[in-house]
N, C-alpha and C positions, 0 to 999 in steps of 0.2 A: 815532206816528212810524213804526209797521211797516209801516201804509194807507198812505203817504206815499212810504215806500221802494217797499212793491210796484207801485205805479202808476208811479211813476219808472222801475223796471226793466222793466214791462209797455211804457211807453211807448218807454223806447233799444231794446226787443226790435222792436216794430213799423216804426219806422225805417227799424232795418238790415234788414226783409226786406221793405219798401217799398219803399225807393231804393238798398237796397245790390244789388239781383239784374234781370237785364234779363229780360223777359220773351217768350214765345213763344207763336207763333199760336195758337189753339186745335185742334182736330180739329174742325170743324162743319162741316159742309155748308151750301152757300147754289146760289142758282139762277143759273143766265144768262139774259140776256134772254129766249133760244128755248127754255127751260126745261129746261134741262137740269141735273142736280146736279153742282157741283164741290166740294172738298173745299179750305177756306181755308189750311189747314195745306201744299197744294201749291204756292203762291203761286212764281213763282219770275222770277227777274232776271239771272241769270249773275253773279253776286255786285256787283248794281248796289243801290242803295237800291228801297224799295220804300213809297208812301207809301199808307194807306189812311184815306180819307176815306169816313165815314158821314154822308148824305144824305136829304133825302128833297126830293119834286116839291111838298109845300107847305110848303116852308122857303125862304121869299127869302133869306137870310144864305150858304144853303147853295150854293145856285143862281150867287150873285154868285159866292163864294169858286170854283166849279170853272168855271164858266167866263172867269172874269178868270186863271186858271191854264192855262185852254186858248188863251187867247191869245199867251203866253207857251211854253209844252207842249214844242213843236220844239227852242228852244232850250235849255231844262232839260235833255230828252233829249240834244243835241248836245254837253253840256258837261257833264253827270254821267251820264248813263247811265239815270239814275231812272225809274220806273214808278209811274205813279197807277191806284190801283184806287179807284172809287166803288164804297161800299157801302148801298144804296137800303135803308132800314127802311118805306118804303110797304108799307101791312098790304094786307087783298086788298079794300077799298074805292077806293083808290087807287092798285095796282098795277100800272092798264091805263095810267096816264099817263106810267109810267116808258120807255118803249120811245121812245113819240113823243117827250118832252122829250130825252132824248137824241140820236134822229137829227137833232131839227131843230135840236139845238148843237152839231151838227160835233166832238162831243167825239172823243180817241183816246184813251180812256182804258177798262178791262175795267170793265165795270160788271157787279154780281151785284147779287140780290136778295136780302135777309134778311128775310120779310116775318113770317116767325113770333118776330124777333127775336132767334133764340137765338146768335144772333154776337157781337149785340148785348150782349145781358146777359152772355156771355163776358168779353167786351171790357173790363165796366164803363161804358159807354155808358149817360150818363144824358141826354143835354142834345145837339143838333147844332146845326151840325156839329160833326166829333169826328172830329180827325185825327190819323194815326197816323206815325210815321218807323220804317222797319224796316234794319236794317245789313243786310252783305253776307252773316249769318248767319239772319235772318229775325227776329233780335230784336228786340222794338218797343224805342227808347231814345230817344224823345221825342213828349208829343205833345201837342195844344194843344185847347180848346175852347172854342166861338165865332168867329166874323168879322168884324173890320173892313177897311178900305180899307187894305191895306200887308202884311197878316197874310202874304199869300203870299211875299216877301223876308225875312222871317223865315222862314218853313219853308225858301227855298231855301238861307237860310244856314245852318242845321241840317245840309240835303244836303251842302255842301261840307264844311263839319267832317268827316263822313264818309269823305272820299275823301281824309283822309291817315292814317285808321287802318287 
């Protein structure tokens, strides 16, 4: 009965500091395209949402999700203020691809590189894509992994809850 109880209170422990606490960027460094290091924890929006999607050039799921989002982009922008950051997990086999797949999709969106992962494994990024919703404090408070066809009006309705807290 004691095994019983303590598993039972280990488990209501794990919970509430699971889903009872919003969490915050990490301190990691990751690159920009022209290689230069930025610091993810700098992220900033003038207190607008902030969404960070992790990605890579040979993830089709990934690929649809940001740019069926960049079709849309202008408007989200216009009517919540929100900011998409793509964060590329191409290792350095595939990191030469990231530049070109981006220019030739017209994305506007900050893209960095995490190619040594360690944003990644910050994160808890196990599976992409793996997307993030951050409030006007920089705390992550939802986020979703995988993509189908629609997924993006869910994320935007997550944005607008936002914008009456």
């Amino acid at each position: 009965m004691k095994k019983i109880l303590f598993v039972f209170v280990v488990f209501i422990l794990n919970l509430n500091i699971s889903f009872g606490q919003e969490r915050e960027l990490p301190n990691i460094n990751v690159k920009t395209l022209s290689g230069k290091k930025f610091n993810i924890s700098n992220l900033q929006n003038n207190g607008n949402p902030i969404v960070i999607s992790f990605w890579a050039t040979w993830c089709k799921p990934c690929k649809k999700e940001l740019n069926n989002i960049a079709e849309i982009y202008n408007e989200w922008q216009d009517e919540t203020g929100v900011k998409i950051v793509a964060i590329s997990i191409d290792d350095s086999r595939s990191k030469a691809k990231v530049a070109p797949y981006v220019n030739s999709s017209d994305w506007e969106y900050e893209v960095y590189l995490d190619q040594n992962g360690d944003l990644k494994r910050a994160m808890g990024v196990s599976s992409i894509p793996h997307t993030f919703l951050l409030n006007k404090n920089n705390e992550i408070v939802w986020q979703h992994k995988g993509y189908v066809d629609g997924d993006e009006y869910k994320l935007l309705k997550e944005i607008k809850k936002l914008q009456n807290k």
